[in-house]
N, C-alpha and C positions, 0 to 999 in steps of 0.2 A: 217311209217304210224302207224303200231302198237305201238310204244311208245308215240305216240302223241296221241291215242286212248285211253292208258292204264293211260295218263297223265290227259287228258278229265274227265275223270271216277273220277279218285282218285279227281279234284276241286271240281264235281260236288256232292262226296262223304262226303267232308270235308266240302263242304259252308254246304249240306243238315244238317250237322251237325252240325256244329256251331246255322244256323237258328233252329232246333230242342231246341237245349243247350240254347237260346236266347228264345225261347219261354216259355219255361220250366221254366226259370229263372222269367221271366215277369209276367207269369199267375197264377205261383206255389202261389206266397202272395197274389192274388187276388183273390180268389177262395173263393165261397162263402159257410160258413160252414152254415149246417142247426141243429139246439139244439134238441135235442130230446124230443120228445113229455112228461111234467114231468106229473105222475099221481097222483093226490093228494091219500096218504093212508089210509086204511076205520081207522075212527073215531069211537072208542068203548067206548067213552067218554059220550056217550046218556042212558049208564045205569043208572039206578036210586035204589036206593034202599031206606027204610022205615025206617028213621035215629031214627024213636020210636021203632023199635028194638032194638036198639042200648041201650036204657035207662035198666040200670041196673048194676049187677056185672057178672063181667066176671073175668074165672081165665085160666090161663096159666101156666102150675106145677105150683110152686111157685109164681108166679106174677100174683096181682091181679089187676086191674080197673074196678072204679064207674063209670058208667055215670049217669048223673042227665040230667031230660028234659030242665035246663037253660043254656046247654054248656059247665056246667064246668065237673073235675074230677079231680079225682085224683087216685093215681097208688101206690101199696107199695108192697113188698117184702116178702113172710117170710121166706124166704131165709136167706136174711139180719138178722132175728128178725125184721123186720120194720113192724109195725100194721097201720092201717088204720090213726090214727089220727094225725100216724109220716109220714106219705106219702107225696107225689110231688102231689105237686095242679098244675093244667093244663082247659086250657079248649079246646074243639074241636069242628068241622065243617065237617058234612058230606055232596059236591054238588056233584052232580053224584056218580064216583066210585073211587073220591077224598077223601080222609080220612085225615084230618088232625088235631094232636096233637101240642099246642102253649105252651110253657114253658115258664113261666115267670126266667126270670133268677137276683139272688139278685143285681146285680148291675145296673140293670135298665134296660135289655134288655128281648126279647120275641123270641124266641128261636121257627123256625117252626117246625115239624118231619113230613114231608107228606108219605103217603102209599095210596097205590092201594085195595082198596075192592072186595075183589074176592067173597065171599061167607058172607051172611048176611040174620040169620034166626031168630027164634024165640027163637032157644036154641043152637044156634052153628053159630060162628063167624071166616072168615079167609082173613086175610091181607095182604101185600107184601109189602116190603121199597125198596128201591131205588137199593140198593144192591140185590135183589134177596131173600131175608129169608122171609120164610112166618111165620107168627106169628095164633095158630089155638088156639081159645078161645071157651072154653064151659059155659053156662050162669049158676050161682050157686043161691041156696034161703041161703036168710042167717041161715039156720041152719046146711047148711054144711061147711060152714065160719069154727062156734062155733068149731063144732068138728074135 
């Protein structure tokens, strides 16, 4: 009587388990995933800044750029020895805290260089490019150009 008990035991051991193994298996793919709530991230894109600040020369050690109120510019070196009338003609766009420089390139193409505007004042200017360098410009009169 006892091994027919201990026999009982162990079927009703092994179906529970199988039907377990059989459930498991059925419901495991059917199971409904739920996607996590996505939260859109704040947009700092609403700054604006007064792109007629921007009109003028600006220098950076050695490297210089005009802005003119028509868009255009241009950028020279004296690093290089490169003077202004040897310089890279460009023109730019400032929408928000989008900054971007257009290079015309001689074989026919237009070349973007976009930067993030961090700081835009009256006498002090500071950038960011894609890479992370910030570029910090102080606005000059042309008689510190001269000397």
């Amino acid at each position: 009587m006892k091994k027919k008990f201990w026999i009982a035991i162990l079927i009703i051991l092994a179906t529970a388990g199988v039907a377990f193994a059989v459930y498991y298996i059925w419901f495991a793919d059917h199971k409904e995933y739920v996607e996590p709530e996505m939260l859109e991230p704040e947009v700092f894109h609403d700054i604006e800044f007064d792109e007629d600040l921007l009109i003028g020369l600006w220098k950076e050690e050695e490297n210089y750029y005009r802005y003119n109120d028509d868009g255009t510019a241009v950028t020279w070196d004296l690093a290089d020895d490169v003077m202004e009338d040897e310089g890279t003609e460009l023109t730019w766009t400032l929408e928000n805290d989008t900054f971007t420089h257009y290079y015309q390139i001689e074989i026919g193409g237009v070349i973007p260089k976009m930067f993030t505007m961090k700081v835009l004042e009256l006498d002090f200017m500071e950038y960011e490019d894609d890479y992370g360098v910030n570029h910090k410009f102080n606005k000059v009169e042309e008689l510190q150009l001269i000397n």
